[in-house]
C-alpha positions as CSV (number, residue, x, y, z in Angstrom):
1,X,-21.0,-23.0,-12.8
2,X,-19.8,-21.0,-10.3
3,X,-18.3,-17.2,-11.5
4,X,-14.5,-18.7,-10.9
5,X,-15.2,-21.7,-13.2
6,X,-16.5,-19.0,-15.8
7,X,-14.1,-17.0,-15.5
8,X,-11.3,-19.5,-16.2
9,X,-13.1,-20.4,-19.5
10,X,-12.7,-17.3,-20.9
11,X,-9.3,-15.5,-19.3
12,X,-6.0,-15.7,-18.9
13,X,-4.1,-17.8,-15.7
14,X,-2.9,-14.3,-15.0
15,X,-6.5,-13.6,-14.5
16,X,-6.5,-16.2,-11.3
17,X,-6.2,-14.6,-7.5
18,X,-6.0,-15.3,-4.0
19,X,-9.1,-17.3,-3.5
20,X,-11.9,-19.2,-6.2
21,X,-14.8,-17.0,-4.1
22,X,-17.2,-14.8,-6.2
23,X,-19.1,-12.0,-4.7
24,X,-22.4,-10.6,-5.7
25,X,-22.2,-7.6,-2.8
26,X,-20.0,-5.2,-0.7
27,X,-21.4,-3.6,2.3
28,X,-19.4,-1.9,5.2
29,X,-16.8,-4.6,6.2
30,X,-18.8,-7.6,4.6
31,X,-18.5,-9.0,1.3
32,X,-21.5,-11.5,0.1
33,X,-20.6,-14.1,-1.8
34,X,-22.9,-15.8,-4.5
35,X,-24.3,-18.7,-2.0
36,X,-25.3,-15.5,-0.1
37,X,-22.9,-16.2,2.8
38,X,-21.4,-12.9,4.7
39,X,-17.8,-13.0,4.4
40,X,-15.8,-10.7,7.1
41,X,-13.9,-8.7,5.0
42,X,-10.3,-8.0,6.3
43,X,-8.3,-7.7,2.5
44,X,-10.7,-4.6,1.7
45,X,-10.0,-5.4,-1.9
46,X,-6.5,-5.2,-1.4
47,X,-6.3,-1.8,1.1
48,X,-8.6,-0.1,-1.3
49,X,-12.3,-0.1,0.6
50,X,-10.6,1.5,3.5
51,X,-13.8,3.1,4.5
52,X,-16.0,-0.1,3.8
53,X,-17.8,-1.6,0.8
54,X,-20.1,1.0,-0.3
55,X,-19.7,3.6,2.0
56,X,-23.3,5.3,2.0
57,X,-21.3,8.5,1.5
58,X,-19.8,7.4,-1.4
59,X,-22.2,6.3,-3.7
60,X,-24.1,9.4,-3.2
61,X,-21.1,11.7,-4.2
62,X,-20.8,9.1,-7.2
63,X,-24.6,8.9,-8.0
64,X,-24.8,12.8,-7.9
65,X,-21.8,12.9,-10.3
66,X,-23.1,10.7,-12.6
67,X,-26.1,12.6,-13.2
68,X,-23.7,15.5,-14.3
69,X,-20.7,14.6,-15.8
70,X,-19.0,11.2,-16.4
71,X,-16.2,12.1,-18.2
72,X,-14.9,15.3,-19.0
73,X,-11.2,14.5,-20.3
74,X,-8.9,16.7,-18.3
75,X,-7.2,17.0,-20.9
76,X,-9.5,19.2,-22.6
77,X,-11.5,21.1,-19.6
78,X,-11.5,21.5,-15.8
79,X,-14.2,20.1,-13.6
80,X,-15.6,21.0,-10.0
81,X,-14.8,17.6,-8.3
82,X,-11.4,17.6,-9.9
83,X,-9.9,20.9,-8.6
84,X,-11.8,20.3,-5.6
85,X,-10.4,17.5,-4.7
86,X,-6.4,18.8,-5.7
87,X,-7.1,21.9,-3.2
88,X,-8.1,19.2,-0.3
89,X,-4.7,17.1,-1.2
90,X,-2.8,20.2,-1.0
91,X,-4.3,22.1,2.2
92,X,-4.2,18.2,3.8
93,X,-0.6,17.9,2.4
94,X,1.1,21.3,4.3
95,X,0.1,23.7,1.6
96,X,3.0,23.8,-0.3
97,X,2.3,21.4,-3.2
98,X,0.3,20.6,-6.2
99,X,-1.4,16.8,-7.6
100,X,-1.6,15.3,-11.0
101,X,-4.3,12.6,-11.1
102,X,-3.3,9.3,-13.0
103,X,-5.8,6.0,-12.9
104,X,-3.8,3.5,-11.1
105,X,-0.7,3.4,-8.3
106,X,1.5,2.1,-11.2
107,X,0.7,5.0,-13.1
108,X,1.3,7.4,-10.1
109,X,4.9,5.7,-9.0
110,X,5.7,6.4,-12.6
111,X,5.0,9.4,-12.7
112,X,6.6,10.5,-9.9
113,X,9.5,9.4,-11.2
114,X,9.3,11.2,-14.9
115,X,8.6,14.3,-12.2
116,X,11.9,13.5,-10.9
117,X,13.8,12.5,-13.8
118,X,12.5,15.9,-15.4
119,X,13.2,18.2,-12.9
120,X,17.2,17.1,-11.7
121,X,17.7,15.7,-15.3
122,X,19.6,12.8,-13.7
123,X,19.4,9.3,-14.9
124,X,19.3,7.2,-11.9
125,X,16.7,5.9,-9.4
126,X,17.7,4.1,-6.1
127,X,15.0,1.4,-4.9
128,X,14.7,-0.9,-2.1
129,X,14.7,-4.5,-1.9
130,X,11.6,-6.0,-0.9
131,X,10.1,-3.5,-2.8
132,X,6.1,-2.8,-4.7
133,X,5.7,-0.3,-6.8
134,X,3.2,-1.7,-9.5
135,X,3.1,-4.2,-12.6
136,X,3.6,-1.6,-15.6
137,X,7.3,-2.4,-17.2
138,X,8.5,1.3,-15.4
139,X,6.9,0.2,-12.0
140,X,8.4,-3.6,-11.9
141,X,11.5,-2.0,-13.0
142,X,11.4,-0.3,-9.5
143,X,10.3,-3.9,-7.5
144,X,12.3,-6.4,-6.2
145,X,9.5,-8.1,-4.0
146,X,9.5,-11.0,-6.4
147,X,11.0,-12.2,-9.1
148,X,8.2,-13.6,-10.2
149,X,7.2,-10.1,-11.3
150,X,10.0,-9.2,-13.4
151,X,10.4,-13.2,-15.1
152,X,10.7,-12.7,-18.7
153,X,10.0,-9.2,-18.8
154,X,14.2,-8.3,-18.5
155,X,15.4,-5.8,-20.3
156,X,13.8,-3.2,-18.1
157,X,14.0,0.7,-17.2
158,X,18.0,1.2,-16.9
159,X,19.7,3.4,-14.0
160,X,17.8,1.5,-11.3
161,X,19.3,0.3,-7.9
162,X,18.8,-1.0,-4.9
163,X,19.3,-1.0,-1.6
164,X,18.6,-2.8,1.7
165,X,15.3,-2.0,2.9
166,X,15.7,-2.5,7.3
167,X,13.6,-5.8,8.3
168,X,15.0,-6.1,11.7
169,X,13.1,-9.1,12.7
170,X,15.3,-11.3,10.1
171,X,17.7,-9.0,10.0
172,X,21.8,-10.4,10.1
173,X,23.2,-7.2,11.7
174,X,23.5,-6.5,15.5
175,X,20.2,-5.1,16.6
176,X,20.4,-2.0,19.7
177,X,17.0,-0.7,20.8
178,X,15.5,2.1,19.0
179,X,18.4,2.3,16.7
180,X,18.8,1.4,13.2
181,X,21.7,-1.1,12.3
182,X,24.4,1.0,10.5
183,X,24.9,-1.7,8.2
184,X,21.7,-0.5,6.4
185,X,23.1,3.0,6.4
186,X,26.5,1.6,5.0
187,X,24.6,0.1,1.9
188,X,23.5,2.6,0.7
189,X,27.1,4.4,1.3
190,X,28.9,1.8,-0.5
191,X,26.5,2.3,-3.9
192,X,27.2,5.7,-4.0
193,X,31.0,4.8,-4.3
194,X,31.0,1.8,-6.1
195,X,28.1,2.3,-8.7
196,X,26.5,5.3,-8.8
197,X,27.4,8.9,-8.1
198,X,25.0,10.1,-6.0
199,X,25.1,13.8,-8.3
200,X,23.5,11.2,-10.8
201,X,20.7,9.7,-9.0
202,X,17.3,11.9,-9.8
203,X,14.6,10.1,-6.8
204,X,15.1,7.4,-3.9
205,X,11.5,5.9,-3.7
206,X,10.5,4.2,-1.0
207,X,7.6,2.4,1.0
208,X,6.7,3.8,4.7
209,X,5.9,0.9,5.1
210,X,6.6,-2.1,2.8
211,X,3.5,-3.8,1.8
212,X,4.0,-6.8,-0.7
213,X,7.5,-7.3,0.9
214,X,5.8,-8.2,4.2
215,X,4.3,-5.2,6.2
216,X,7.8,-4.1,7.4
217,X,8.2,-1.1,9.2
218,X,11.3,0.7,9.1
219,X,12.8,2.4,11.8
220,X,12.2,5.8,12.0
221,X,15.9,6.9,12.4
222,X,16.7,5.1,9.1
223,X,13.6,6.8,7.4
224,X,15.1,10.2,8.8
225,X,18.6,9.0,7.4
226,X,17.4,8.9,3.9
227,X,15.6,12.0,4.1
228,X,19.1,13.4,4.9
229,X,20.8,11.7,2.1
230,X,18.6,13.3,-0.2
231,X,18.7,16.7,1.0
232,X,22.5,16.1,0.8
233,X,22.8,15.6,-3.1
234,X,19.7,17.3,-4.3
235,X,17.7,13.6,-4.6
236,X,14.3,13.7,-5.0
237,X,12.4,11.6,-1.9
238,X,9.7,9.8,-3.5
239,X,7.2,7.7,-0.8
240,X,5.1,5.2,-2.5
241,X,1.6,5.6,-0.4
242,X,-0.7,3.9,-2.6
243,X,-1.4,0.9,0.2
244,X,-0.2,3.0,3.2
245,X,-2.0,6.3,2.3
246,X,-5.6,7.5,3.1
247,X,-5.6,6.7,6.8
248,X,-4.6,3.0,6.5
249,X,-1.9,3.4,9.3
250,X,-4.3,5.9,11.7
251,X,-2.6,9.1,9.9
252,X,-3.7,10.1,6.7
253,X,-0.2,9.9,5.1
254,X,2.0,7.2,6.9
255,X,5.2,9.7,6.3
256,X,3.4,11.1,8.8
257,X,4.3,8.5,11.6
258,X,8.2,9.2,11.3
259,X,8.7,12.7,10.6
260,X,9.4,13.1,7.4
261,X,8.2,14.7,4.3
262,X,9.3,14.0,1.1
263,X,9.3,15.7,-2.3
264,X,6.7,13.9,-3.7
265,X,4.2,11.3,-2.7
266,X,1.4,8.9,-4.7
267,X,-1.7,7.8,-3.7
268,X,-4.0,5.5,-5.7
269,X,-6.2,3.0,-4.1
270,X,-8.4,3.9,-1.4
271,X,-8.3,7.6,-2.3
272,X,-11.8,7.2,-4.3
273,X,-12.7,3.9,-2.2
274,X,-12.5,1.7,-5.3
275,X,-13.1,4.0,-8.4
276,X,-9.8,4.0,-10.5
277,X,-7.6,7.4,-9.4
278,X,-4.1,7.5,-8.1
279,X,-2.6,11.3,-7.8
280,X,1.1,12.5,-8.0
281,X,1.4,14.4,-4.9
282,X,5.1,17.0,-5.2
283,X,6.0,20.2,-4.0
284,X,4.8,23.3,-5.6
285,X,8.6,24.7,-6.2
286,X,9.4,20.8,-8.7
287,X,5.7,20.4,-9.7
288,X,6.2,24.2,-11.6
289,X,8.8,22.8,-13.4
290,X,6.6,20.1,-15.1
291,X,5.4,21.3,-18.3
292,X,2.4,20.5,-20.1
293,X,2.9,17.4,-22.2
294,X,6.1,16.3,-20.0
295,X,3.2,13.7,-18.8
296,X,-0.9,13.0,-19.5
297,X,-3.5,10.2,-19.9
298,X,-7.2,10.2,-20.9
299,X,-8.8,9.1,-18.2
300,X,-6.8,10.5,-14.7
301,X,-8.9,12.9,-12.2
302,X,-12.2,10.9,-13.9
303,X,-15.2,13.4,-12.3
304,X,-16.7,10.6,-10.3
305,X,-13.5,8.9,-9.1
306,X,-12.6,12.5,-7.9
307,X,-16.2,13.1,-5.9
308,X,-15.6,9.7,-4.2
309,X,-12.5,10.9,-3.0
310,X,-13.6,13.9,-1.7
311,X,-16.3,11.8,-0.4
312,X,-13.9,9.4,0.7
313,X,-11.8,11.7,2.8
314,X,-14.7,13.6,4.5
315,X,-15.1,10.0,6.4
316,X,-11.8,9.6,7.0
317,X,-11.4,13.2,8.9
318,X,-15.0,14.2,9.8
319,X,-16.4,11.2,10.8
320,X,-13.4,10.0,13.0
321,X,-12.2,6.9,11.1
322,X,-8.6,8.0,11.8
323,X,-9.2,8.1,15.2
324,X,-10.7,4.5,14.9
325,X,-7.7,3.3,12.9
326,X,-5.6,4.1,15.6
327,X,-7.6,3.0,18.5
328,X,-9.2,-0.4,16.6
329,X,-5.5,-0.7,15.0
330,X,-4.1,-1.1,18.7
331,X,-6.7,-3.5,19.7
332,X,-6.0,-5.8,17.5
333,X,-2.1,-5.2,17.5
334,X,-2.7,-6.3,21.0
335,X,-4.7,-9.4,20.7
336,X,-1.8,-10.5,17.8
337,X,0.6,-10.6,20.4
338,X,-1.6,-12.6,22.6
339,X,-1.9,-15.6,20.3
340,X,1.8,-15.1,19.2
341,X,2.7,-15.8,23.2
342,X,0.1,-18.4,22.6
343,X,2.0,-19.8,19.7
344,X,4.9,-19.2,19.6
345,X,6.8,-21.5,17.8
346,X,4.9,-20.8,14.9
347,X,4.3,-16.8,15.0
348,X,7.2,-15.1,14.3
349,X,6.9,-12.0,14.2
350,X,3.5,-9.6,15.2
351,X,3.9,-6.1,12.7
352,X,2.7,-2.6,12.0
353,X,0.9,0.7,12.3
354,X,-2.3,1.5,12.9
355,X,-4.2,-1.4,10.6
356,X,-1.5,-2.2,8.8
357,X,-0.9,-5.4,10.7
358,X,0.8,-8.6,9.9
359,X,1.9,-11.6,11.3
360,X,4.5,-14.1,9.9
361,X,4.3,-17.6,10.3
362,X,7.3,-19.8,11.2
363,X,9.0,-23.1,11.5
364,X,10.5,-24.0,14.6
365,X,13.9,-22.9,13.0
366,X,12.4,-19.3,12.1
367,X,12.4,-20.1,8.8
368,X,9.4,-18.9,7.0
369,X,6.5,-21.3,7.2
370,X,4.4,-20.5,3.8
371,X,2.4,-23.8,4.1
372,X,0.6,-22.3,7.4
373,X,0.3,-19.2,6.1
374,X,-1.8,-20.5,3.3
375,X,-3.4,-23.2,5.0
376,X,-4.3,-20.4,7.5
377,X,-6.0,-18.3,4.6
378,X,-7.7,-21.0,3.5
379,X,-9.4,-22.4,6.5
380,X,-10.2,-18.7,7.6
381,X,-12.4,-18.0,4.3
382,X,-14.0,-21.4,5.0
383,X,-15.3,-20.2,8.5
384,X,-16.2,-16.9,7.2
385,X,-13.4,-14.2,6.9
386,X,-11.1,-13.2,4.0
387,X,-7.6,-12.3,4.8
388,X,-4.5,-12.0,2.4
389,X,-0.8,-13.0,2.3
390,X,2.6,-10.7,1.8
391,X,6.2,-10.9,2.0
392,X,8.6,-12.5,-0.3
393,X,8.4,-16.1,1.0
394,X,4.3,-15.9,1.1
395,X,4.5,-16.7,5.2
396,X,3.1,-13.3,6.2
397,X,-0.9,-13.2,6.7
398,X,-1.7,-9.4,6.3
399,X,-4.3,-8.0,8.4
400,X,-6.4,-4.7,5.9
401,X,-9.5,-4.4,8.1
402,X,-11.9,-1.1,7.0
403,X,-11.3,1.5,9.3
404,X,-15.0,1.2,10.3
405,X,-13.6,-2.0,12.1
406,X,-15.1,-3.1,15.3
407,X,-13.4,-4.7,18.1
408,X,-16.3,-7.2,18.4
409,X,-15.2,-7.8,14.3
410,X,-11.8,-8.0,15.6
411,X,-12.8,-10.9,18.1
412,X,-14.4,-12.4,15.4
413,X,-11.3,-13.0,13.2
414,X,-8.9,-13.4,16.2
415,X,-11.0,-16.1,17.3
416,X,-11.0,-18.0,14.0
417,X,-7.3,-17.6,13.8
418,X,-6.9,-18.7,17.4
419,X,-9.0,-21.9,16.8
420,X,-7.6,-22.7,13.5
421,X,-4.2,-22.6,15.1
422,X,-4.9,-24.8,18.5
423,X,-6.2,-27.3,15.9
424,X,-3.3,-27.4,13.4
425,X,-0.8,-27.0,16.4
426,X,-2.2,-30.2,17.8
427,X,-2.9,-32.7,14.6
C-alpha cells in the first residue's frame, strides 16, 4: 500500500494534495519518491526549500542546535539563534525595524494586522482580490483567491475590503505601456467614498506579487500608488512575503523590485528552509508601540527553526543564490517565451520575477484552459518533474525551482513541457 493509500485510511479529504506521490528523500532540487525514482523538483514544497532539499548548510545549523537547545519558549527566556537571527532581519531590512517570530505565514499575516489594528486603532483592513494570505479564519478573512476557501466558514473578521488587484493580461481596461490602468486607481478611490473612510482603515495588505491568484505582477506605478495612499491617511502598508520573500524573485524581499517599503512585512516559508517560522517584520517607530501580551504563541522563534534561517540566509547572500535567481530566473523566463511563440494558441500568458514564473494555459478564445494545465502537471510528474498550479481558474502552471537551479535542470523541464505540448497539440 502505497503512503497515499495509507494516508487516506486514516485522514481527512482535506488531508489530499496536488499529486498521490510519496517521498522517502529531499536532496538539492530532487525529491525521491518511494519506488526510488528522482523526481525534478520545481514546487520546492510549495516555495519553501528555496535553497534545495537539505541544504548541507542547514542541517548542520539544525543538528548543532539540537544538541543544545530544542525548545526554549520565548516566552519565558531569550536564545542565541533567536536574537541572532532578528539582528540579521533588521540590518538586511534597512535598520530601522524590529521582528516577532510566529510558526506559520497565517500566523505572521495575522499578526501584522493585530500590529496595525493596535497601533492606528482603526477598524478596517483593505485587501485585494485575487488575494492569499493563509487558511486561519483571520487570514481567509483577508483572501479572495477562492471561494472555495471561505465556503462555510462565513461569518468572518468584519471591516475587510477589497480592491482590484492589476492583472493586465486579462485585464478589461485600456492598457498604455509601462503605465498602470487608472481604473485600478479609481477602485480604490471609489471605496474610500462609498464604504469606508479611509481615516478608518488601520493596514492595506498586499502581495508583490500574487501567488495563489496566479503569479501576477503588478505594475510598479500602481505598487508606488498605494504606497502613496497610505502615506496619505496614515494606513499601515502591509506586504505579504511569505512565498515571494527570501530571494524567490532574485531580491531578498520582492518590495524590493519596485521601490517601495512598507510598514511591515511577513515572511514564513523558506525563511528556515522548511522548519516551521514565519516573522512579523515592522518598523521600529509601530513595532514600540506593541506591548507585551498585545500578541504571543508557544512555539514562534523555535531555536532550531531560527539556526536554519540564519543558515538559510548565509546561502542566499554568501554563496550567490541571489545572483543565480536572477540569472537562472532569466533563462528560463526566456525559454517560456520560446515555447509560448511555439504554442501559441494555448499559452497565454509567460509571468514573473526572478523564479517566480508562470505560465497560463488557454483556449483558443483566451479563456482559461484548466484541463491543460492539469493534464500538463500530470504528465510532467509521470516523466519525472513536479510542478504546481495557481490562479483562480487553476489554468496557471507555476514554475518554484530552488535557487540552486541549473540551466541544464531548466532544459530538462522545458523539454518535458515542450514534448508534452507538441503531443497534446497534435492528438
Amino acid at each position: 500500500m502505497s503512503l497515499y493509500e495509507r494516508c487516506m485510511k486514516v485522514m481527512p479529504p482535506i488531508a489530499k494534495r496536488a499529486t498521490t506521490m510519496g517521498v522517502i528523500k529531499g536532496e538539492g532540487c530532487y525529491l525521491t519518491d518511494e519506488d526510488g525514482r528522482k523526481v525534478l523538483d520545481f514546487a520546492s514544497g510549495v516555495a519553501v526549500c528555496n535553497i534545495g532539499h537539505n541544504h548541507p548548510k542547514v542541517v548542520k545549523a539544525a543538528k548543532e542546535q539540537i544538541d543544545s537547545l530544542i525548545h526554549g519558549g520565548h516566552n519565558v527566556v531569550y536564545y542565541e539563534s533567536y536574537v541572532k537571527l532578528a539582528e540579521r532581519l533588521v540590518e538586511l531590512s534597512g535598520g530601522d525595524t524590529m521582528v516577532y517570530f510566529s510558526n506559520s505565514g497565517a500566523e505572521a499575516n495575522e499578526g501584522a494586522v493585530k500590529l496595525a489594528k493596535y497601533v492606528t486603532q482603526r477598524p478596517a483592513v483593505i485587501a485585494f482580490r485575487g488575494s492569499f494570505h493563509g487558511r486561519t479564519l483571520g487570514a481567509i478573512s483577508l483572501t479572495s483567491s477562492n471561494s472555495a476557501y471561505r465556503k462555510n466558514y462565513e461569518g468572518l473578521l468584519p471591516s475587510v475590503y477589497f480592491t482590484e488587484y492589476p492583472n493586465l493580461y486579462r485585464t478589461p481596461y485600456k492598457k498604455e505601456p509601462g503605465k498602470c490602468p487608472h481604473e485600478y486607481m479609481d477602485h480604490l478611490e471609489q471605496l474610500f467614498e462609498t464604504l469606508i473612510d479611509p481615516y478608518s482603515v488601520a493596514a492595506i495588505i498586499m502581495e508583490p506579487i500574487q501567488g495563489e491568484g496566479g503569479y501576477i505582477v503588478p505594475p510598479v506605478d500602481f505598487v508606488q500608488y498605494i504606497r502613496k495612499v497610505c502615506d496619505k491617511y496614515g494606513i499601515m502598508l502591509i506586504f505579504d512575503e511569505i512565498q515571494t520573500g527570501m530571494g524567490r524573485t532574485g531580491k531578498l524581499f520582492a518590495y524590493e523590485n519596485f521601490g517601495v517599503r512598507p510598514d511591515i512585512f511577513t515572511l514564513a516559508k523558506s525563511i528556515a528552509s522548511g522548519f516551521p517560522l514565519s516573522a512579523v517584520v515592522g518598523r521600529k517607530k509601530y513595532m514600540e508601540k506593541w506591548p507585551a501580551g498585545a500578541h504571543g504563541g508557544t512555539f514562534g522563534g523555535n531555536p532550531v527553526a531560527c539556526a536554519a534561517g540564519l543558515a538559510t540566509l548565509d546561502v542566499l547572500i554568501n554563496d550567490g543564490m541571489l545572483d543565480n535567481a536572477v540569472k537562472a530566473g532569466n533563462y528560463m523566463k526566456k525559454k517560456l517565451g520560446d515555447l509560448q511563440k511555439k504554442y501559441p494558441s494555448v499559452i497565454g500568458d509567460v509571468r514573473g520575477i526572478g523564479l517566480m514564473l508562470a505560465m497560463e494555459m488557454i483556449h483558443e478564445d483566451t479563456s482559461p484552459d484548466a484541463q491543460l494545465a492539469a493534464k500538463l502537471k500530470e504528465k510532467s510528474l509521470e516523466k519525472g518533474l513536479l510542478l504546481l498550479l495557481c490562479g483562480t481558474y487553476h489554468n496557471v502552471i507555476r514554475f518554484i525551482a530552488p535557487t540552486i537551479v541549473t540551466e541544464k535542470e531548466i532544459d530538462f523541464a522545458l523539454d518535458i513541457l515542450d514534448e508534452l505540448l507538441a503531443e497534446e497539440l497534435h492528438k
